[in-house]
N, C-alpha and C positions, 0 to 999 in steps of 0.2 A: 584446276578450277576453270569452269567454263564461265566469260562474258553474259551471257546471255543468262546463263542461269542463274550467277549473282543479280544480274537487271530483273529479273523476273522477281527472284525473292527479295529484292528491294521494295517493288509494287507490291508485293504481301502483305509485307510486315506492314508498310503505310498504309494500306483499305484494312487491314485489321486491326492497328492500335487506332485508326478513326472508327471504323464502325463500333469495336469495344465501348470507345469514349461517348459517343453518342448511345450505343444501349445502355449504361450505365447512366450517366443524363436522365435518361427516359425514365429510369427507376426511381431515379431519387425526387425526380419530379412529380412522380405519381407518389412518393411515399408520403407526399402532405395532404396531411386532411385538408377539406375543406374549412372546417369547423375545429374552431381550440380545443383540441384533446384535454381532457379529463385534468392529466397529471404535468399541463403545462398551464393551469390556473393558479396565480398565486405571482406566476414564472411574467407569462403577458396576460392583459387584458385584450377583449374581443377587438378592439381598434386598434388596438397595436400588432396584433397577430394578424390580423387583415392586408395592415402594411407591411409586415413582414413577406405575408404571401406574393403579394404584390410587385413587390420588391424582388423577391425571388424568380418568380416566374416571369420578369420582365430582363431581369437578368439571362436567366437560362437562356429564353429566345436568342437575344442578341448574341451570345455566346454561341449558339449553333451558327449563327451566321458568319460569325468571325471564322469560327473555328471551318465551317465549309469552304468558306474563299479562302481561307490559306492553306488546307489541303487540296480542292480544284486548283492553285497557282502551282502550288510546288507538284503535283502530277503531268500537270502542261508543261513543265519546265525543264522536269526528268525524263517526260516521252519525247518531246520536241528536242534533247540533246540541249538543254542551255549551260547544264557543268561543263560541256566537252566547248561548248562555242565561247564560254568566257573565259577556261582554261586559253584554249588558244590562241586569245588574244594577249593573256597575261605574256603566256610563255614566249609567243614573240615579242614582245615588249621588253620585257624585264630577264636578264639571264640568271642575277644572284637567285639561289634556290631558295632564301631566306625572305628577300624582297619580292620574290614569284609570289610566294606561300602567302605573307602578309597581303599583298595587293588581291591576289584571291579571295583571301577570306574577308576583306574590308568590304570588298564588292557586296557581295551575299550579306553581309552583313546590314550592310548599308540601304541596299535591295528589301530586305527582309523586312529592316523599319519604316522604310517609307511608306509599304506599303499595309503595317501593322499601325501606322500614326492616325488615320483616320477613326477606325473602331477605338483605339485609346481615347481620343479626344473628346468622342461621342459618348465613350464611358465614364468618362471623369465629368465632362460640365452636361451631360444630358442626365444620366443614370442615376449617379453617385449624387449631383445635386440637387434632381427633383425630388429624393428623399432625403433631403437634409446633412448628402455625410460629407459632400464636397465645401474644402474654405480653399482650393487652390485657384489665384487668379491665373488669367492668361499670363500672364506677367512671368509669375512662379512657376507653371507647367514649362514656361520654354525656357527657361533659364537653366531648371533641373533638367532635361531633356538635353540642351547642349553640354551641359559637365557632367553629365550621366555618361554622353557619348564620348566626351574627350577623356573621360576618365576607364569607359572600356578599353579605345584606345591604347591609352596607354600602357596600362597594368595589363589586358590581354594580350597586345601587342608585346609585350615585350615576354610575357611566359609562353608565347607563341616561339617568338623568334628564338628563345631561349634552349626550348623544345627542338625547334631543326635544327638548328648548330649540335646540340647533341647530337642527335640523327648524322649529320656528316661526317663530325668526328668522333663519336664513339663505334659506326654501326653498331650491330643485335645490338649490342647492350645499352644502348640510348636510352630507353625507358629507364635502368636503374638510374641514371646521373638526371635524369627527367624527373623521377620521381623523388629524388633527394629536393630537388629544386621547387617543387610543390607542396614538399613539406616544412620548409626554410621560411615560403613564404606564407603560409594556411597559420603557423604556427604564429608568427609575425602580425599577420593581420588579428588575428584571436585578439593578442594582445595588447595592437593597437590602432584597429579600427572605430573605435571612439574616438580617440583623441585623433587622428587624420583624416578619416573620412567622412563621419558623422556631420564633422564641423561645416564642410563643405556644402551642404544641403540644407540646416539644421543650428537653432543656437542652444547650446546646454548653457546652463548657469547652476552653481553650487544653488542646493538646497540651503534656505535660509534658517536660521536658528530657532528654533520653536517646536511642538509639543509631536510634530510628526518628527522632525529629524531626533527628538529623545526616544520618541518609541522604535523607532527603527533601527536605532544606534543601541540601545536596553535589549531589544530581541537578539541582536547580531552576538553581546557578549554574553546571551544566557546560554548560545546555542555553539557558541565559540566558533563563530564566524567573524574571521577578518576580512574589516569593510574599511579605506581609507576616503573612498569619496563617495556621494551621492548629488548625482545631478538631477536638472530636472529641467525634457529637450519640448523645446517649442511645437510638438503637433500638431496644434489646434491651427496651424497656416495650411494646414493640405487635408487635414481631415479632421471628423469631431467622434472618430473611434478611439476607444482608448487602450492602453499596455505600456506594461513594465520590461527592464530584461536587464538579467546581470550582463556586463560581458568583462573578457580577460582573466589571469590566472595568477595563482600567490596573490603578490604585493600590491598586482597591478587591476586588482577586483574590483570593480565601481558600479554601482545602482544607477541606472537612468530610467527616470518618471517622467512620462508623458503629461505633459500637462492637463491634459483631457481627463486624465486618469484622475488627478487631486479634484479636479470638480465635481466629477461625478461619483466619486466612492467616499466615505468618511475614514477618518486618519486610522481606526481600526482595521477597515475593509482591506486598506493599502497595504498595511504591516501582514495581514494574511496571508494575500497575495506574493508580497516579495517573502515570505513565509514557505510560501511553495516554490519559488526560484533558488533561496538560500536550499533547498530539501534535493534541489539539482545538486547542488554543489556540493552536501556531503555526502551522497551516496555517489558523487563519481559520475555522474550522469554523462557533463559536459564534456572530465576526459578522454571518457570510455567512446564516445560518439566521438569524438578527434579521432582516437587509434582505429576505428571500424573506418573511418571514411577516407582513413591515409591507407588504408590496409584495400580496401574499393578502389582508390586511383591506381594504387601499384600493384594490383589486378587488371585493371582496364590497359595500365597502358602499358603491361607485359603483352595481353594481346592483342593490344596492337603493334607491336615489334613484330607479331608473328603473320601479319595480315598486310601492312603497311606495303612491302616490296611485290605483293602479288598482281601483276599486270591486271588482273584480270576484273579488280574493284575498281581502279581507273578506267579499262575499257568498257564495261559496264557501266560509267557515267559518259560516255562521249572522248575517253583519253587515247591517246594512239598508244601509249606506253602507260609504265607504272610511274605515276606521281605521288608524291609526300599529300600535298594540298588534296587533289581527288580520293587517295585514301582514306584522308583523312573524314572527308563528308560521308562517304561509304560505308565507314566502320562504325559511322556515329549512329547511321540508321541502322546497320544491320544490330547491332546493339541494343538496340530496343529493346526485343524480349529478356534476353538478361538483365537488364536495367529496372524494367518491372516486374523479374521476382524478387530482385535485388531491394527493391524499392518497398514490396509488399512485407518482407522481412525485417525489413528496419521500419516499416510505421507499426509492426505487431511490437516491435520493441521497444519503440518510444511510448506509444499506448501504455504500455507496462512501466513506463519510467514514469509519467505522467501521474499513473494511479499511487506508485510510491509519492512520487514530491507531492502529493495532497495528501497522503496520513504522515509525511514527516510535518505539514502545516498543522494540522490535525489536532498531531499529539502534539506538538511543541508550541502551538499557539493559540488557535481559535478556529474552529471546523465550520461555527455557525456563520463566524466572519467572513471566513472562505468561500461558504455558500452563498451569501447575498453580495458578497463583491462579485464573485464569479456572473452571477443572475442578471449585474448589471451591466455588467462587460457583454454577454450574451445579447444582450435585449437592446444595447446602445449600439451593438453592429448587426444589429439583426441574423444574428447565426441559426443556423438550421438546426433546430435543436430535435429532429427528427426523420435524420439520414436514413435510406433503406440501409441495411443491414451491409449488402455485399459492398454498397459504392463507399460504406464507411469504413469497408474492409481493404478496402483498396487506396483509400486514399487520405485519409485521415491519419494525422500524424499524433492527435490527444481524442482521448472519447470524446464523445458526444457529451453536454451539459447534464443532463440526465443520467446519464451513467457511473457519473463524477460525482453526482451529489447522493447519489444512492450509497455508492466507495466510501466516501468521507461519512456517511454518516455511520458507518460500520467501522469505520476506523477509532469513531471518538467515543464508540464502545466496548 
């Protein structure tokens, strides 16, 4: 494997999955009428479809621009040799292969957000709040921001280091004790990322006793779903969109209601909703999407066992030798295109799990209720309820709202 022609198909695959990304952009942005289609009356009114458009298209812009400076950065960066120039600063510095690795990727890491912090900041209290969806003070942005990072840190940090210590004591077969260790912890957090993570950003408090916690608690034992707790997490401090989401497994199954959510939908709309979250959980949805994406790492990171030691990814970033850390950046881009058909595969299948958990709502609860909750969820985050066809093919993980309400109404027939 030649240096140069790894570098070269580096440059590819990065002006192809941008250029993709922006003709795709370009489609979806032209796919909005001007004027309220027909079969979105009913769905928005003409003043709120205007804001919507608005909204949208003030978005996209700014999005091309982010998205242009951070491919112009990381092109100047990769032509100019800056992996090979910070590489060799590490590596003279630091001899443990573990602490090389860490100190590398903190760099880049660290690199990467500062200069992503500006377009965030602009997006949240310019964008997000001149249409009313931003409640995050300055206060709360930088607070989340700092235990956002120390908490990458850490838990990254340490499945990092976790990862090369493998690598030096197991060689080839690093990946299988790598990927035990991904799944130890994926499986871990499933189960209790509520209760330690959540907290950290966020206050849940039990739902209090009354005629929504009876109807929610009445549906779970018609449908024989064990449900032991139902919270209900503070959203309305960062934003005024609203959503539900089961998380964990067995015993450990608990409802979290966005507050945003109870304002804005009525106590039937709600039980709908977590109607179609329960319809994940018996059809398997949840587990079956755990074992596909533990099955997707310990695919990835078999090959990368098999690409890792090749001199020739590191010298193609600026490395005199093969490094763990330059590998590692190498393998992430050249990975791309398997990623997104990997990627295209699994949102045609969630799409498919989506249209199921709306006829198990359906037929097990209320279709109509589905519909107008769903309609208000849509219109409260202003969703593009009229994606071109390809870019929702590509990148949509649930249909479209119109396609969903079409589903369900054939379901509750």
């Amino acid at each position: 494997m030649n240096s140069e022609v790894v570098f070269m198909v580096i440059v590819v695959f990065l002006c192809a999955e941008f250029v993709m990304e922006r003709i795709l952009e370009g489609l979806n942005r032209r796919a909005m009428s001007q004027t309220l289609p027909e079969r979105l009356k009913g769905i928005y009114d003409e003043k709120e479809y205007e804001r919507f458009r608005n909204y949208k298209c003030e978005n996209s812009r700014f999005e091309l621009l982010a998205s242009t400076f951070s491919f112009v950065v990381m092109l100047v960066f990769l032509c100019m040799g800056g992996f090979g120039w910070w590489n060799a600063i590490v590596v003279a510095e630091v001899d443990n292969t573990i602490l090389r690795t860490l100190f590398f990727m903190a760099g880049l890491s660290l690199a990467s957000g500062l200069l992503s912090l500006p377009f965030d900041w602009y997006a949240t209290f310019h964008i997000e709040e001149k249409y009313g969806f931003n409640k995050t003070t300055r206060k709360t942005y930088v607070a989340d921001l700092l235990k956002g990072m120390l908490l990458s840190a850490v838990i990254g940090g340490l499945l990092l280091a976790t990862m090369v210590w493998f690598y030096e004591w197991a060689g080839k077969w690093f990946w299988l004790y790598a990927w035990g260790g991904m799944t130890v912890f994926s499986v871990f957090m499933t189960m209790f990322y509520s209760q330690l993570i959540v907290p950290l950003f966020n206050k849940q408090t039990p739902l209090e006793e009354g005629s929504l916690r009876d109807k929610i608690n009445d549906f779970a034992r018609k449908v024989g779903f064990r449900l032991t707790d139902i919270y209900v997490i503070d959203g309305s401090r960062r934003t005024t969109k609203a959503n539900a989401y089961f998380t964990g497994f067995g015993p450990k199954k608990r409802i979290v209601l966005y507050d945003t959510l109870m304002q804005e939908l009525t106590e039937e709309e709600i039980v709908a909703v977590l109607a179609h979250e329960a319809g994940h959980d018996k059809k398997r949805h949840t587990l079956k999407l755990m074992l596909v994406s533990l099955l997707q790492t310990g695919f990835i990171l078999w090959l990368f066992s098999l690409f890792v030691n090749q001199p020739a990814l590191s010298e193609a970033l600026g490395g005199d030798k093969a490094y763990f850390q330059l590998g590692l950046v190498a393998f992430t881009i050249l990975y791309t295109p398997i990623s997104m058909v990997l990627g295209l595969f699994m949102n045609v299948w969630s799409r498919k799990n989506e249209y199921e958990a709306d006829r198990f709502a359906a037929r097990h609860y209320d279709g109509e209720c589905l519909i107008s909750g769903l309609k208000k969820i849509s219109v409260k985050s202003l969703s593009n309820l009229t994606p071109h066809p390809l870019y929702e093919w590509v990148y949509y993980s649930h249909p479209s709202l119109l396609k969903r309400i079409k589903a369900i109404g054939g379901a509750k027939q």
